[in-house]
C-alpha positions in Angstrom: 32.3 -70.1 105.2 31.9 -67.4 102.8 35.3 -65.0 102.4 34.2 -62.7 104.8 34.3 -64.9 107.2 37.3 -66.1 106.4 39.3 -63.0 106.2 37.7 -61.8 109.3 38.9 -64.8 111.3 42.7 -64.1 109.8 41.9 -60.6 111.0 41.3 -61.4 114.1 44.6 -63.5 114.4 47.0 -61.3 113.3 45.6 -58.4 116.0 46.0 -61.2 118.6 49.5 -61.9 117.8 50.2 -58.1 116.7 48.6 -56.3 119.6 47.9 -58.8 122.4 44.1 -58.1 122.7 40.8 -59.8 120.6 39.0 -57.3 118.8 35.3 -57.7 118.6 34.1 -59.9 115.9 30.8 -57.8 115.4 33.0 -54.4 115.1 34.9 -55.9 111.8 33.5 -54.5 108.8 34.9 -56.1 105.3 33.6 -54.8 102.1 34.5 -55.1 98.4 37.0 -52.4 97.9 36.1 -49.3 95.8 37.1 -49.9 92.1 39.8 -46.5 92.3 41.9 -48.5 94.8 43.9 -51.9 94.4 42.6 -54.4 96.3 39.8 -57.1 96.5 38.4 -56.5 100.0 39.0 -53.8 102.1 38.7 -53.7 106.6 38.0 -50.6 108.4 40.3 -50.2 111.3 39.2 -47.1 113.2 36.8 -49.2 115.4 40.0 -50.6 116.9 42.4 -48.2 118.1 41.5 -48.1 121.0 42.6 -51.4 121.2 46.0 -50.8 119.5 47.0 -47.7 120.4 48.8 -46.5 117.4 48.0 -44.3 114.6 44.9 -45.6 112.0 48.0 -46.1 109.1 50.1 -47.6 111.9 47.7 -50.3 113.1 46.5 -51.2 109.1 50.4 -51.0 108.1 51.4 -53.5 111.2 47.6 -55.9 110.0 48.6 -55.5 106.6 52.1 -57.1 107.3 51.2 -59.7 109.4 47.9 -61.4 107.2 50.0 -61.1 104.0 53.0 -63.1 105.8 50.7 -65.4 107.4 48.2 -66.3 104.7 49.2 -67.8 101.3 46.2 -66.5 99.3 46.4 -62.6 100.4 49.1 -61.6 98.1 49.3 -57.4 99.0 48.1 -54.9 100.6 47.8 -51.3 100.2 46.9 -48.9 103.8 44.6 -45.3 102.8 44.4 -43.7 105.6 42.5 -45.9 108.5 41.1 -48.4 105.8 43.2 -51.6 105.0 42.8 -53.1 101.4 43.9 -56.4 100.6 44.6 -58.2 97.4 43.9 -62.0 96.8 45.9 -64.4 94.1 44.7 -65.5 91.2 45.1 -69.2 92.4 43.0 -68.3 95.0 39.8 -66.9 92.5 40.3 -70.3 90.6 40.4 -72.7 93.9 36.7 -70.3 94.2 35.3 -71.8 91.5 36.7 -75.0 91.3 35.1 -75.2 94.8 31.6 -73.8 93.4 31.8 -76.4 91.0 32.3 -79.1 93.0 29.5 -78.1 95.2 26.1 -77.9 93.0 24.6 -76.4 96.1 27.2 -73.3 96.2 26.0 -70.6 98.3 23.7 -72.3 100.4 24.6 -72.5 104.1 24.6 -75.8 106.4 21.3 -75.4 108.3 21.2 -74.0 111.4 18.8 -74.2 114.3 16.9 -70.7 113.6 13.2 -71.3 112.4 10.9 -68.3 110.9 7.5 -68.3 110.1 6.6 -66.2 107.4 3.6 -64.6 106.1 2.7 -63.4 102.9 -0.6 -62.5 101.0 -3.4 -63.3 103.3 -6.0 -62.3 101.4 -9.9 -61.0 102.0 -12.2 -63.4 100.6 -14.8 -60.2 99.0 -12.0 -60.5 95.9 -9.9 -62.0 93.9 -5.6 -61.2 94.4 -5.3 -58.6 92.4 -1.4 -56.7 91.2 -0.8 -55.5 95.1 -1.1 -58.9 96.1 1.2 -60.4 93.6 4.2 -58.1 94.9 3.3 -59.2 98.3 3.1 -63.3 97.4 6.0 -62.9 95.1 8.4 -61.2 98.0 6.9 -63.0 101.0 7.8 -66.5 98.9 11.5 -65.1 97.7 12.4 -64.7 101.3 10.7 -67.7 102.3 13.7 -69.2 99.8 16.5 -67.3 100.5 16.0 -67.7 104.3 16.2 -71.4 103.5 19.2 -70.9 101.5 20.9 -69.1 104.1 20.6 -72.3 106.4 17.0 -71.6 108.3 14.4 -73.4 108.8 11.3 -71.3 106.9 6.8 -71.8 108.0 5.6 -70.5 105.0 2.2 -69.2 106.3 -1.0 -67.1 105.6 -4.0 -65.7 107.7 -7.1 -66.2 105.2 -9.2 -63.3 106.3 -12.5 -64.8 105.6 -14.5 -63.3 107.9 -15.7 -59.5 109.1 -17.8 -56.6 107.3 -16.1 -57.1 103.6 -17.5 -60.9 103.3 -20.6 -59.6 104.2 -20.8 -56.9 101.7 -20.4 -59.2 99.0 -22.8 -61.9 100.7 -25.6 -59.7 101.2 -24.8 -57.9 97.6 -25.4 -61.9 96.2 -28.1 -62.5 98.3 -30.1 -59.1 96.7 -29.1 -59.4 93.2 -27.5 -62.7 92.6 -30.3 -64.7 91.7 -28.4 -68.1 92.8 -25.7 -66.9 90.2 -22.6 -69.9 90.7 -19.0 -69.7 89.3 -20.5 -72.5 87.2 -23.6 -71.0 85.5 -21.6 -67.5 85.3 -18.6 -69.2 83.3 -16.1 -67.5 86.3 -13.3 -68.2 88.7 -15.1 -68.3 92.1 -13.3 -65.7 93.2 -13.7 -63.2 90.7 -17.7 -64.0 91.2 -17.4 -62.7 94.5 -15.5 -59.8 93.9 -18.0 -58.7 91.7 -20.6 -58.9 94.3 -18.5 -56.7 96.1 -18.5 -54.2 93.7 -22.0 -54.5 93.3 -22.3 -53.6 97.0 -20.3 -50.5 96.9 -22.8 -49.3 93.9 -25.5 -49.8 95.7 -24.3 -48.5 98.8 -23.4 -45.4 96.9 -26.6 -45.0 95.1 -28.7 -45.2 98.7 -26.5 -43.2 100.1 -27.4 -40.2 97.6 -31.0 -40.7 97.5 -30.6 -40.3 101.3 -28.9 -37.2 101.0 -31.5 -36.2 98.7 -33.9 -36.7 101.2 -32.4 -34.1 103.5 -29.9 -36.8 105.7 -26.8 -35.3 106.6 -23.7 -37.2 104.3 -21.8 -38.8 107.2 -24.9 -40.0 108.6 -26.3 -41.5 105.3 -23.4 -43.2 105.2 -24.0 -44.8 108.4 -27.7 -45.5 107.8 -27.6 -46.4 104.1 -29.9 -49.7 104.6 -27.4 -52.0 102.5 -24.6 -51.6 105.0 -27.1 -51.7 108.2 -27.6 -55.4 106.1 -24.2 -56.3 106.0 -23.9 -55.0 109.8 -26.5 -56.8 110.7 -25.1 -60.1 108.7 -22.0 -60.3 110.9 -23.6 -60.1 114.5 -25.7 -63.1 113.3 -22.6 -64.7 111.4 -20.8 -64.2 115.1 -23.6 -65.3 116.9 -24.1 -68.4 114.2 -27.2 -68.5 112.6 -27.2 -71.4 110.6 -28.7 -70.0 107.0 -25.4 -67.0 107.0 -23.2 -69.0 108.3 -23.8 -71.5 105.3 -24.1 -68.9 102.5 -20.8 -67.8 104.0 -19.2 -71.3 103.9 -20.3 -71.4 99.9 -18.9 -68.2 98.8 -15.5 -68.8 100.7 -15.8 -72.3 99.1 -16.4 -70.6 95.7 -12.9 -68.3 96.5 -10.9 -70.9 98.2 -11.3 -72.7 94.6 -10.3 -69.3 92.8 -7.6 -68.9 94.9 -5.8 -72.5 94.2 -6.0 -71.7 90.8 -4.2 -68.1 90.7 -1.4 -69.6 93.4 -0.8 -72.8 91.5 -0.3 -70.7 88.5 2.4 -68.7 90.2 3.7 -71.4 91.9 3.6 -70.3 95.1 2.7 -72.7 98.0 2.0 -72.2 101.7 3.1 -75.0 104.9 0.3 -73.9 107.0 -3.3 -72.0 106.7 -4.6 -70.0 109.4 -8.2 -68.7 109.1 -9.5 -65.6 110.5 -12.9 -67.5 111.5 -10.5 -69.2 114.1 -8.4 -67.1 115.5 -10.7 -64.6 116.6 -12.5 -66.3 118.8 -8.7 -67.3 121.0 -8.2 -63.7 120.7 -11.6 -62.0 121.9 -11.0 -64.6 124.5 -7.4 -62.8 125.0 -8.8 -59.2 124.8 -11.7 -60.4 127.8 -8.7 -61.8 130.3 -6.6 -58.9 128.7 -9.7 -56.4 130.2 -9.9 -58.6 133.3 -6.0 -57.3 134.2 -6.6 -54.1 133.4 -4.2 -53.8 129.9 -7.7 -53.0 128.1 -10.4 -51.0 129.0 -14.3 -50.7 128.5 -15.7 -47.5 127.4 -19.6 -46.3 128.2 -21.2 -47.6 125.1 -19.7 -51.3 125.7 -16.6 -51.3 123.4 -13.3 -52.1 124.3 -9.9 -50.7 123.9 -6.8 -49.9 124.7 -4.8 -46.5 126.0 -1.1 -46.3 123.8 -0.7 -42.4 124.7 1.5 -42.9 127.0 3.7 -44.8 124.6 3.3 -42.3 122.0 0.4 -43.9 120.3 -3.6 -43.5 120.5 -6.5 -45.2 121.8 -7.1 -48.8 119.7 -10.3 -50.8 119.7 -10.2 -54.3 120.2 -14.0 -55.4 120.0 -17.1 -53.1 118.8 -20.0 -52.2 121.2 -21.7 -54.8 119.9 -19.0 -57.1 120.6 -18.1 -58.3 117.5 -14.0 -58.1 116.4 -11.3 -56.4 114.6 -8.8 -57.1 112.6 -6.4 -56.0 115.6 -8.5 -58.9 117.5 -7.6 -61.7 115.0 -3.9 -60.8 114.9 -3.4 -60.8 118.6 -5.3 -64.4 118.4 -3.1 -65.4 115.0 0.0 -64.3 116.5 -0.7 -66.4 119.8 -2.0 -69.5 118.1 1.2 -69.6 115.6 3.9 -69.1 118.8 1.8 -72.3 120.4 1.7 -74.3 117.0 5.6 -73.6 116.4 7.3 -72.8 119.7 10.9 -73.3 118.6 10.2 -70.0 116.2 12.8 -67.1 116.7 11.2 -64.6 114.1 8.0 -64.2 113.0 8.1 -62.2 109.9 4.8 -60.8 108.4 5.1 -59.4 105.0 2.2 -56.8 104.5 2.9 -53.6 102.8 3.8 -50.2 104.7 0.0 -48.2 104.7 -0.4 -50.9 107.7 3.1 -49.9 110.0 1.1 -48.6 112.6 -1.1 -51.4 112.8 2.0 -53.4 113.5 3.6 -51.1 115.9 0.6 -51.5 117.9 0.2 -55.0 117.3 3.6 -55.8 118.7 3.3 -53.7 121.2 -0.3 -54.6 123.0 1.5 -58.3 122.6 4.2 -57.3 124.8 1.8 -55.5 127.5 -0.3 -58.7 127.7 3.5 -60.6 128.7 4.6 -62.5 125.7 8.2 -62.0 125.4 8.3 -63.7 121.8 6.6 -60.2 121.0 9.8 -58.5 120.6 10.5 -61.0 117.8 8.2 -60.4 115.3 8.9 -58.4 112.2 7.2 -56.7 110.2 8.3 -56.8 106.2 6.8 -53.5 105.6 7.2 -52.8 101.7 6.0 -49.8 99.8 2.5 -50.2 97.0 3.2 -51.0 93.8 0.9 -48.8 90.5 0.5 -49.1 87.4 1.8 -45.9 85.1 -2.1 -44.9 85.0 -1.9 -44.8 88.9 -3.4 -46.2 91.7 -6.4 -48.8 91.7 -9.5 -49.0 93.8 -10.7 -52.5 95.0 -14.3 -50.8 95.8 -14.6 -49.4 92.4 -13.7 -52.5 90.3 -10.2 -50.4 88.9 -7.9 -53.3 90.2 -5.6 -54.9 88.0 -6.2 -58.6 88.4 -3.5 -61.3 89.0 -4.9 -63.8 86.7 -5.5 -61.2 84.0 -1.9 -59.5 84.6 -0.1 -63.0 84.2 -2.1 -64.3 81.1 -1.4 -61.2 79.8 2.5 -61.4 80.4 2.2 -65.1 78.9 0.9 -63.6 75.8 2.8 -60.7 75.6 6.1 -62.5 76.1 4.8 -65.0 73.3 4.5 -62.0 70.6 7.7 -60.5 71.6 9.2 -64.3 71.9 7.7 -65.8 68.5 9.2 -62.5 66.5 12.8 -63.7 67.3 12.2 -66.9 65.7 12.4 -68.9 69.1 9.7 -71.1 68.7 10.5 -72.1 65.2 12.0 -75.4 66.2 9.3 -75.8 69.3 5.8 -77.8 68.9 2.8 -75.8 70.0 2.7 -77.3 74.0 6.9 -76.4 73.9 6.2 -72.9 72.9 3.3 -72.3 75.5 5.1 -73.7 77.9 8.3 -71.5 77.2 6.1 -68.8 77.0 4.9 -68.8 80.4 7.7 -69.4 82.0 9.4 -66.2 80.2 6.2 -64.2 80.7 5.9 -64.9 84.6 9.7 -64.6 85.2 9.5 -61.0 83.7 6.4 -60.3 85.6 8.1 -61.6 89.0 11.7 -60.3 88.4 10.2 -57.0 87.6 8.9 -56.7 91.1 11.5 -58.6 92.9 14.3 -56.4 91.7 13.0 -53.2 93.6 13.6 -52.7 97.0 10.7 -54.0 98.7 10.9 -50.6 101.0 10.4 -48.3 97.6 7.2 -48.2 95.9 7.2 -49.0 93.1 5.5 -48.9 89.1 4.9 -51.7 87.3 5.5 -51.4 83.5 4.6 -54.5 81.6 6.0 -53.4 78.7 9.3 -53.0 80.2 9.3 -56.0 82.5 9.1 -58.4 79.1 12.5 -56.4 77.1 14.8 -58.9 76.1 17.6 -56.2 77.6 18.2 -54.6 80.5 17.6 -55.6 83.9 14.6 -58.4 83.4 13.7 -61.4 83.5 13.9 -62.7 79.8 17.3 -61.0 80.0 18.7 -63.0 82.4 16.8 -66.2 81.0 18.6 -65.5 77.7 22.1 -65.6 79.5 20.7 -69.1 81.0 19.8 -70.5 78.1 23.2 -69.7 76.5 25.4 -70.7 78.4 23.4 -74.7 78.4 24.3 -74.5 74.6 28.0 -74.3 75.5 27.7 -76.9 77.7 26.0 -78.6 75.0 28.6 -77.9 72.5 31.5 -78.5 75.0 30.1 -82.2 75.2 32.5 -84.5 77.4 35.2 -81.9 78.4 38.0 -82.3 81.2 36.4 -81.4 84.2 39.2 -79.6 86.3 41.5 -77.1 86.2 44.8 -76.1 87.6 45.7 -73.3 89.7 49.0 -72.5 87.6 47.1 -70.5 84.7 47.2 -67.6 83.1 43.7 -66.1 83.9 42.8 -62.6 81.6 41.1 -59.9 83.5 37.7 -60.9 82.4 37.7 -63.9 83.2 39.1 -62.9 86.6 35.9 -60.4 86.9 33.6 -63.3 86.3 35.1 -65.4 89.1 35.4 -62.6 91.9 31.7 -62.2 91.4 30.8 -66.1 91.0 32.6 -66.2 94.5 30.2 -63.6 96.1 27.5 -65.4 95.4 27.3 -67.4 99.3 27.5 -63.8 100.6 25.1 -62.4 98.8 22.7 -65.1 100.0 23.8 -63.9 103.8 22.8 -60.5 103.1 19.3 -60.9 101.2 18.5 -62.8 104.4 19.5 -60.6 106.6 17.7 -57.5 104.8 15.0 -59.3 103.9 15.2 -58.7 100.2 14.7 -60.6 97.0 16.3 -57.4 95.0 19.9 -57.7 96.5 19.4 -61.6 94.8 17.7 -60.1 91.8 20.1 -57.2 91.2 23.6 -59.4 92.3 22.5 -61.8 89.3 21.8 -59.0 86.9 25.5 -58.0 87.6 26.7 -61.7 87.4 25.1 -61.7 84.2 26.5 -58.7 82.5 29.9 -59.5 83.9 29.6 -63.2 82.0 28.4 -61.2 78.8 31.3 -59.1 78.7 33.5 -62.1 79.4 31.8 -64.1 76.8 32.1 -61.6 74.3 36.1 -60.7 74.7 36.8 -64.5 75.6 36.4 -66.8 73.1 35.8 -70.1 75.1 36.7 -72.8 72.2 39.6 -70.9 71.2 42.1 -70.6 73.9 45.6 -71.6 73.8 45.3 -74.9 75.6 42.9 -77.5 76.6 42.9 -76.3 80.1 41.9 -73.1 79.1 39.4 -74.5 77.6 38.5 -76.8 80.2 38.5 -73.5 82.7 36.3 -71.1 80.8 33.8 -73.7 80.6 33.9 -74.2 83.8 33.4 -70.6 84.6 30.5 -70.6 82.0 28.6 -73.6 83.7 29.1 -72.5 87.4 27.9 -69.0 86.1 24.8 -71.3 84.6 24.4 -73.0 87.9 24.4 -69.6 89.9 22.3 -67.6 87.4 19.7 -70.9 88.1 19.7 -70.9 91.6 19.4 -67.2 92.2 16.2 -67.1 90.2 15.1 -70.0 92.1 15.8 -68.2 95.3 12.8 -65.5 93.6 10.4 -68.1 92.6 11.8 -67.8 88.6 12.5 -70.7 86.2 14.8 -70.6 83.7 15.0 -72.7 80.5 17.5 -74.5 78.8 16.8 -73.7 75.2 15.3 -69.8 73.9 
């Protein structure tokens, strides 16, 4: 029970036994109160007037009186206006994080009986993840944890889109110009193969294109008739209608990324429960979209496609299958969403993190599931989160201007290895020990740096920044880690409890009202869905410990149960700091 909870239950008694009536539980609001005022936690009482029928300062005064009578640990109060601000003892701050102590898991919740599937990076397989993707992984994985943490049961999932008019861009680009070219005899990830053959696509497309033009053919219909994409066109219908030569160049290239893709996921250890593949789920939803048109949701146009009128719900006209019958990404969704409610029927939320250029896609998604009578419709989410650039600006997929994943992390290794190795931190490592700390600093500043923005902002990337052993990063916060195991270190076999009866300095006091946060904070990530209420709580945990470590000297105190409680403060502050970055997908080391 975090201490919301808590004061919000001894809320609720004293208005019973003040004012003979329950308030509602979902109208109590209890926030940290404003640093001007005294007080720890303050309750808005306006909502419940009604229900009292007194003046705002007449019904906090009379609440005020009864919780501080009532419960040992609220100490005072102080009424402004309609707002009711309460002070807790110091006893009580200590029993906090004697409690956190005791309980290595502090801040996670008993499980409950909710389960979520989540999605997150469901990528084409014409390319290889590039910096886009890794914001989407990174955040789709963090909530994954912290939906866990806050008692849920957590799918992690992804749709593999590995079928449709990209693939067969970069298939009939390879089967042109490739030569038999393998991610063995080119010396390359098979995915990063394949993304060049998409590349190599677009420049041919571009260049037939303009001799087209050249030829006296309008632009938009050169674009249409520019023979490599008639190719690729054509490739699909006989990849849908399963010719057996496409079908098995296409099972070699996916093979060739599928391999790639491993590779870039294992090294930003990120890991999925269940795959879904676009190949499959099409086919149960053009199925849908045909018993869909049968009812009369959809409808067929003169030319043989099919779609579906939304103007009445202040939408447009969708389509759902091509004139030549083949699908759409709107097709494999409808399927995917279907197939996952069948495969995990207990779910309550399905949560699909794709960033916000695809809202309306959603909206209709969620929408035509609702008109074709599933009910679970209404509980599916979409994470919508805003693009993440570079300072240069945007990239371009098509043009070969991406920033790759596996280049951006390998450089972030290496850059946090210079920056590392100049502060003498490796001096006392072998070679593997200095790699190895090395990557785990350069990948926690890579994913704390896009973690710590919330996910609805876009966002720019700054490497440079991201890597700074001050501020809010991750090498920052890694530092505080690793600093506080030396004092554990250092404080050896030390007296591992404290009484309530001490005389606690107002720093140390700061350090435990945030420590005790720390289950709440976990509530309220999960319920807004993001990693950067985590990220930026521990940043704050962490300069609240620096600026009680630096006026505080821990070995020095008066008594050895002083001693004894500022260590304990430092470790629990360790163990918190730990399990936060966890909670992003973030080691942190014991030595740096």
């Amino acid at each position: 029970m975090t201490i919301q909870d808590q004061l919000q239950k001894q809320f609720i008694e004293a208005f019973e036994h003040t004012y003979q009536t329950t308030p509602a539980k979902e109208q109590i609001t209890i926030q940290k109160t404003r640093k001007e005022f005294k007080g720890d936690f303050t309750i808005n009482v306006f909502p419940f007037l009604r229900l009292s029928k007194a003046k705002p300062e007449e019904t906090a005064q009379a609440i005020g009186e009864k919780m501080v009578s009532d419960v040992t640990f609220i100490v005072g109060y102080e009424v402004i206006k309609g707002f009711l601000n309460l002070e807790l003892s110091s006893d009580f701050w200590i029993d906090q994080v004697s409690s956190a102590f005791a309980h290595p898991s502090f801040g996670k919740a008993e499980a409950v009986e909710q389960l979520s599937i989540v999605e997150y990076s469901s990528p084409n397989t014409n390319k290889p993840l590039h910096l886009g993707h890794l914001r989407n992984i990174f955040l789709g994985y963090s909530i994954s944890n912290i939906l866990q943490a806050a008692g849920q049961k957590v799918v992690k999932t992804q749709i593999i889109n590995d079928r449709g008019i990209h693939i067969c861009k970069s298939m009939i680009a390879w089967q042109r110009f490739g030569n038999g070219e393998t991610p063995e005899s080119a010396g390359m990830k098979g995915d990063h193969l394949v993304g060049k053959y998409y590349v190599i696509f677009d420049q041919h497309y571009k260049q037939e294109i303009a001799e087209l033009i050249a030829n006296g053919v309008e632009k938009e219909q050169a674009e249409k008739e520019a023979p490599i994409l008639l190719g690729a066109q054509e490739m699909l219908r006989q990849w849908e209608a399963g010719n057996e030569e496409v079908v098995e160049l296409w099972k070699t290239m996916n093979g060739w990324v599928y391999k790639g893709f491993d590779a870039t996921y294992n090294a930003m250890g990120v890991d999925f429960d269940q795959l879904y593949y676009e190949s499959d789920t099409f086919i149960l939803g053009k199925k849908v979209v045909e018993e869909g048109l049968e009812k009369g949701v959809f409808f067929r146009k003169e030319d043989g496609s099919v779609w579906i009128d939304l103007t009445d719900d202040g939408l447009d006209e969708k389509l759902l299958l091509r004139k030549d019958g083949t699908a759409v990404y709107m097709t494999q969704d409808i399927g995917t969403a279907i197939q996952r409610f069948e495969d995990f029927p207990a779910v309550s939320r399905m949560i699909y993190t794709v960033g916000n250029e695809q809202d309306y896609h959603f909206k209709v998604l969620f929408l035509i599931l609702q008109k074709l009578g599933y009910e679970w419709a209404k509980e599916c989410y979409h994470l919508s989160y805003g693009m993440v650039e570079l300072p240069e600006g945007k990239m371009k997929s098509r043009e070969g201007t991406v920033v790759d994943a596996d280049d951006l992390m390998k450089g972030m290794v290496d850059a946090a290895y210079e920056e590392t190795e100049q502060h003498g931190t490796f001096d006392d490592l072998s070679k593997d020990e200095a790699n190895a700390l090395a990557d785990m600093i350069g990948k926690a500043a890579l994913k704390y740096f896009l973690l710590k923005v919330d996910p609805k902002k876009k966002m720019t990337f700054n490497p440079k920044e991201s890597i700074d052993l001050n501020g809010n990063t991750g090498p920052f916060i890694q530092y505080a880690h690793a600093r506080i195991k030396s004092i554990e270190r250092k404080a050896g076999d030390w007296n591992q409890s404290v009484t309530s009866d001490l005389a606690v300095g107002e720093k140390e006091l700061d350090l435990a009202k945030i420590i005790a946060e720390y289950p709440q904070v976990i509530q309220d990530a999960a319920k807004e869905y993001s990693p950067a209420v985590i990220a930026n709580y521990v940043y704050d945990l962490v300069k609240t410990y620096n600026s009680f470590y630096q006026s505080t000297p821990i070995f020095k105190a008066d008594s050895e149960a002083e001693i004894s409680w500022r260590v304990m403060l430092s470790v629990v502050t360790g163990r918190i700091i730990a399990s936060g970055m966890n909670l992003l997908g973030i080691q942190v080391p014991e030595r740096m």
